[in-house]
Backbone as CSV, one residue per row, in Angstrom:
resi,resn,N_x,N_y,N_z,CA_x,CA_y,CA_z,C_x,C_y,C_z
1,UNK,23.263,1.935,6.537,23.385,3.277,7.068,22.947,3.265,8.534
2,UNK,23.697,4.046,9.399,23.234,3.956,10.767,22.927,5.093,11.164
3,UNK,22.102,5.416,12.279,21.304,6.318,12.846,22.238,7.158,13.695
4,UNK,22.752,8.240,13.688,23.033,8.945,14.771,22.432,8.363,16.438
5,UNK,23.080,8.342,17.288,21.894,8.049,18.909,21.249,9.522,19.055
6,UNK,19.447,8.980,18.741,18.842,9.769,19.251,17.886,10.530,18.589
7,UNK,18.664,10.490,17.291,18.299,11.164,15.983,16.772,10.284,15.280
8,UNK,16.093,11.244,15.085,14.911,10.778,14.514,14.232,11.533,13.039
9,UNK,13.357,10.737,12.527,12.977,11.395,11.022,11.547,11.331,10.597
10,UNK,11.018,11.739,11.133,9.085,11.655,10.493,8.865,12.540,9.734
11,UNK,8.073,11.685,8.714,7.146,12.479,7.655,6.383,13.695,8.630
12,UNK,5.972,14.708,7.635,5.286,15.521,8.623,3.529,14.892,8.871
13,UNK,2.644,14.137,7.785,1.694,13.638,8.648,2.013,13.066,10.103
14,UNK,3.070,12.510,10.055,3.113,11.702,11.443,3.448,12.521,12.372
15,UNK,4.487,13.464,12.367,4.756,14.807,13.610,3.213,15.043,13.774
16,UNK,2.593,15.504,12.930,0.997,16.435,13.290,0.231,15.072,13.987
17,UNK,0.004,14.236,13.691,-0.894,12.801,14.406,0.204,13.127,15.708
18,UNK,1.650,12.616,15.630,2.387,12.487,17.225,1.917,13.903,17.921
19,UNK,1.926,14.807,17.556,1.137,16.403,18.805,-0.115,16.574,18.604
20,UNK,-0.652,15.575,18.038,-2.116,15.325,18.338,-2.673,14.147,19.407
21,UNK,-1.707,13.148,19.345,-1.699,12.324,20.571,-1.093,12.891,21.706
22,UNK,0.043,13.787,22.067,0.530,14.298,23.088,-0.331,15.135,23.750
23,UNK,-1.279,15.802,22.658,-2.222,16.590,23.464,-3.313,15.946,23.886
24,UNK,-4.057,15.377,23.047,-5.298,14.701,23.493,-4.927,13.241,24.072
25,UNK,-4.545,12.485,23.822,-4.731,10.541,23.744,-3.837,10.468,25.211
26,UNK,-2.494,11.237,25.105,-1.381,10.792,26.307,-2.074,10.891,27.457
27,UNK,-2.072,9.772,28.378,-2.558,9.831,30.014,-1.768,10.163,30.592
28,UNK,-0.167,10.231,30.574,0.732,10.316,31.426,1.722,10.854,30.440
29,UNK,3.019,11.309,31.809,4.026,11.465,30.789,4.794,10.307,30.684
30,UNK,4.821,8.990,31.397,5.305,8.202,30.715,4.770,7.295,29.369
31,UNK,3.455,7.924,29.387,3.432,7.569,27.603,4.198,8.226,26.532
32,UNK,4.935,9.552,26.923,5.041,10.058,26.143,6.475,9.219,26.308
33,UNK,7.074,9.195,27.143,8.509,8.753,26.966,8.512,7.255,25.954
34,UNK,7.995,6.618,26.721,7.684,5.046,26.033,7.873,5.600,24.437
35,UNK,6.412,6.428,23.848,6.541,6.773,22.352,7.924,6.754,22.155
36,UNK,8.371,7.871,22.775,9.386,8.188,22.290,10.966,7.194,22.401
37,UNK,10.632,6.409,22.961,11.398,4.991,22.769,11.341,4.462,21.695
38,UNK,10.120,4.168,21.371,9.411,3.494,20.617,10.109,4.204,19.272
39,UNK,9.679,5.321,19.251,10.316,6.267,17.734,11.883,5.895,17.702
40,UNK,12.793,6.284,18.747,14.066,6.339,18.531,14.716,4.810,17.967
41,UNK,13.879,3.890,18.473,14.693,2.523,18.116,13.880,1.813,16.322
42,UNK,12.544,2.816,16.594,12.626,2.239,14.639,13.212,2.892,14.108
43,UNK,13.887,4.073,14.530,14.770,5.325,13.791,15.836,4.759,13.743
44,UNK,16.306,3.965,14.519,17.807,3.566,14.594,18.024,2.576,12.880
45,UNK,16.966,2.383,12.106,17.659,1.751,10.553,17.766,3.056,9.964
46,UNK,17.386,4.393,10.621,18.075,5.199,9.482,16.745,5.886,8.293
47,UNK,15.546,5.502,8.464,14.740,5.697,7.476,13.375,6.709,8.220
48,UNK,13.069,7.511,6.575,12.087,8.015,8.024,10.596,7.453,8.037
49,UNK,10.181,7.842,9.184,9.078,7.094,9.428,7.641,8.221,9.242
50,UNK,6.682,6.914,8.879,5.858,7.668,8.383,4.464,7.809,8.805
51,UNK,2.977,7.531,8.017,1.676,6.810,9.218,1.861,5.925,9.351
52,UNK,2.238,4.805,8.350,2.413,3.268,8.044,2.934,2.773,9.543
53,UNK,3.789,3.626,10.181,4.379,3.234,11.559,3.394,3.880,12.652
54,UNK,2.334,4.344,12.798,1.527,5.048,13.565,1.644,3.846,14.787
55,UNK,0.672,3.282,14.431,-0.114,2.121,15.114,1.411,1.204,16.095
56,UNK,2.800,1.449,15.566,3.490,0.730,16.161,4.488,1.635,17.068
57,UNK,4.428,2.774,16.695,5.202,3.380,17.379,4.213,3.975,19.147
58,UNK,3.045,3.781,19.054,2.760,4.200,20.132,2.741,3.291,21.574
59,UNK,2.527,3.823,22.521,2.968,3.082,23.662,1.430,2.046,23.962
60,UNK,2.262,0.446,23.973,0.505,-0.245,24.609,0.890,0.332,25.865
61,UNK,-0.665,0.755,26.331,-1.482,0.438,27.770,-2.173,-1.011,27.975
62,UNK,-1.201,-1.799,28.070,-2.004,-2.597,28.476,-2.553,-3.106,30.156
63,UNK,-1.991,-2.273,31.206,-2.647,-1.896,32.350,-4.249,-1.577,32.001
64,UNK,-4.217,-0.431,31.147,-5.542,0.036,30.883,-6.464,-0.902,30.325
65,UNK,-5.751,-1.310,29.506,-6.497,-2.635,28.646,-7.258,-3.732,29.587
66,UNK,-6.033,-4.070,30.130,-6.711,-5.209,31.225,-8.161,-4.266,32.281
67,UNK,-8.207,-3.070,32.683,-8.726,-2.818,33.328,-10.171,-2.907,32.442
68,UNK,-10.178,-1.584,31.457,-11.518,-1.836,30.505,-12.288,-3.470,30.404
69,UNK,-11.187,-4.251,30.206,-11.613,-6.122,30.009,-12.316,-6.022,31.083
70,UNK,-12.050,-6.186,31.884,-12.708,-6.845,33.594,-13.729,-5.772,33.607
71,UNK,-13.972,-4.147,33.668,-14.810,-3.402,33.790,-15.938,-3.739,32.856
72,UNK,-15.451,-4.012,31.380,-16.834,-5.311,30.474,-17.323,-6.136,31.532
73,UNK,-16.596,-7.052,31.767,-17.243,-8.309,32.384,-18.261,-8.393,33.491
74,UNK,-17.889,-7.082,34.448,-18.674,-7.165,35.625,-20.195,-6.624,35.082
């Protein structure tokens, strides 16, 4: 089965966690876009997604990441 382009399907825990990260967690709005990359292309098998996908659908910072590392070290 294939995905409409664009078309997406979350459980509703995961909508309420995703506008709970948009409000609080997002630094930018290109986190939000990234997510939302992120959502549209596991959407593309067609299934919907649920928490089980939390952790993968969100955008790494790993800019930030690297920064926190080195800010440890010093």
């Amino acid at each position: 089965m294939t995905n409409p382009k664009d078309t997406i399907k979350l459980d509703v825990p995961l909508f309420i966690r995703l506008l709970e990260y948009a409000r609080e967690d997002a630094k930018s709005d290109m986190d939000l876009h990234e997510l939302t990359d992120n959502i549209i292309e596991m959407s593309s098998e067609g299934r919907v997604l649920s928490m089980d996908d939390y952790e993968f659908v969100l955008p790494t910072n790993e800019e930030e990441e690297l920064r926190e590392f080195f800010r440890k070290r010093m």
